[in-house]
N, C-alpha and C positions, 0 to 999 in steps of 0.2 A: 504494500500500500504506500500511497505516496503523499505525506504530507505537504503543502505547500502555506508560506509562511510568510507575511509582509512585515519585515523589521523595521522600525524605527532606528536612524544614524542620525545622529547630532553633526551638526556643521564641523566641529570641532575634529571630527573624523574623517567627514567627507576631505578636510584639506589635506588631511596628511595622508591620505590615499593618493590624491591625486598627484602630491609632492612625490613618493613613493615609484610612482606608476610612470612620472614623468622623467625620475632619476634612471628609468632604465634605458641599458643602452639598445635594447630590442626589446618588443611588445609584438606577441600576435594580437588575431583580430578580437578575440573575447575581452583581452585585454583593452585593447582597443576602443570597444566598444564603450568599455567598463568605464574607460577613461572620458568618453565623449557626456555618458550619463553623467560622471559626475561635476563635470563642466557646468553639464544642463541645471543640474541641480543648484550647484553655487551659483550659478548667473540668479534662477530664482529664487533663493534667499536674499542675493543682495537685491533684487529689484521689488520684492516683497515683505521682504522678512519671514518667509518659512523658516523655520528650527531645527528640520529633519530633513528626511531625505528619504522615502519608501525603497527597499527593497526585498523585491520577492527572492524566495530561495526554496526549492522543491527538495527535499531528503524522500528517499526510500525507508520506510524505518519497518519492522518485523511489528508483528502484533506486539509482542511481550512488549517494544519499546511504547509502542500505541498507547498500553496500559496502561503503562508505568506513567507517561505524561497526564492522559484525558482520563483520571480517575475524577468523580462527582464533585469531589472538595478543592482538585486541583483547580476544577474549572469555576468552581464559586471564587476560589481569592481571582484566578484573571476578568474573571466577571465585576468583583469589587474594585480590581484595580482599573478596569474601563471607566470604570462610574467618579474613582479618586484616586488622589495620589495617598501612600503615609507615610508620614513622617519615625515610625518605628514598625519593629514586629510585633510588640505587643500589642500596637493601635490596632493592626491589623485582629490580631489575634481573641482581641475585646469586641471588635465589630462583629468578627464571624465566630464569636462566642466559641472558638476552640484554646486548647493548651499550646502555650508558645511553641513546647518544642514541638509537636504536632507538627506546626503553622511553619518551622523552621525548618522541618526535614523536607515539608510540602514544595519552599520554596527554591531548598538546595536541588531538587530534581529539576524544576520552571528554570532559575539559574542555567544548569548544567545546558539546558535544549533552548537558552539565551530568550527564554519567553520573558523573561522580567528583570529589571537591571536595580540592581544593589546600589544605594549612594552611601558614603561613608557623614554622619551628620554630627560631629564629636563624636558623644558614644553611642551614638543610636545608628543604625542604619534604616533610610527612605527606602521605600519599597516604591517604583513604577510600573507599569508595563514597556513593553519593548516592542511590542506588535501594536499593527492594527489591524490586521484579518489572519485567519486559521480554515486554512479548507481542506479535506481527507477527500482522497481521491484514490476509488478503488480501480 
């Protein structure tokens, strides 16, 4: 099965790709192309102000890995995190009325398969999402 997956990239990313991708002394075409996107992209940040930068990315993943992502509770906190940002795991963990470390094993899996990005806030860590669509495609 084929998951396909629109990530959220902070500008902040997109430059030092392009810086990266422009440093080489040869690029094929994916490269290439990869490159022209994220041109496109930063041109429409600075004439807009977008913040990101969508990119899809298709993995093949086995059921077991299926699972292990798209369990009920996983998909409650990406569902919370659609609706808001927080500013800890416990905030999260107080909203969806479960046990932190629950809520924290939940999110090392989401982490691992780059669905939710970790901010470091002093001693708390913000919890966002990192997507903006998720589609299973048999």
């Amino acid at each position: 099965m084929k998951l396909r997956i629109k990530y959220h990239i902070p500008i902040e990313q997109i430059i030092k790709q392009i810086s990266k991708l422009e440093k080489k002394s040869r690029i094929n075409s994916k490269e290439s192309d990869r490159l022209r996107a994220l041109k496109q992209a930063l041109s429409e940040y600075e004439e807009s102000g977008e913040t990101y930068f969508l990119e899809e990315n298709a993995s093949e993943l086995s059921i077991k890995q299926l699972r292990q992502i798209l369990t009920p509770k996983r998909l409650k906190i990406l569902k919370h995190l659609n609706a808001q940002e927080f500013n800890s795991i416990s905030a999260l963990a107080r909203t969806l009325n479960r046990d932190i470390k629950n809520i924290h094993q939940d999110l090392l899996i989401l982490n691992k398969f780059n669905l939710i990005k970790k901010i470091k806030l002093g001693k708390s860590i913000a919890i966002k999402k990192n997507i903006e669509e998720i589609n299973l495609e048999f």
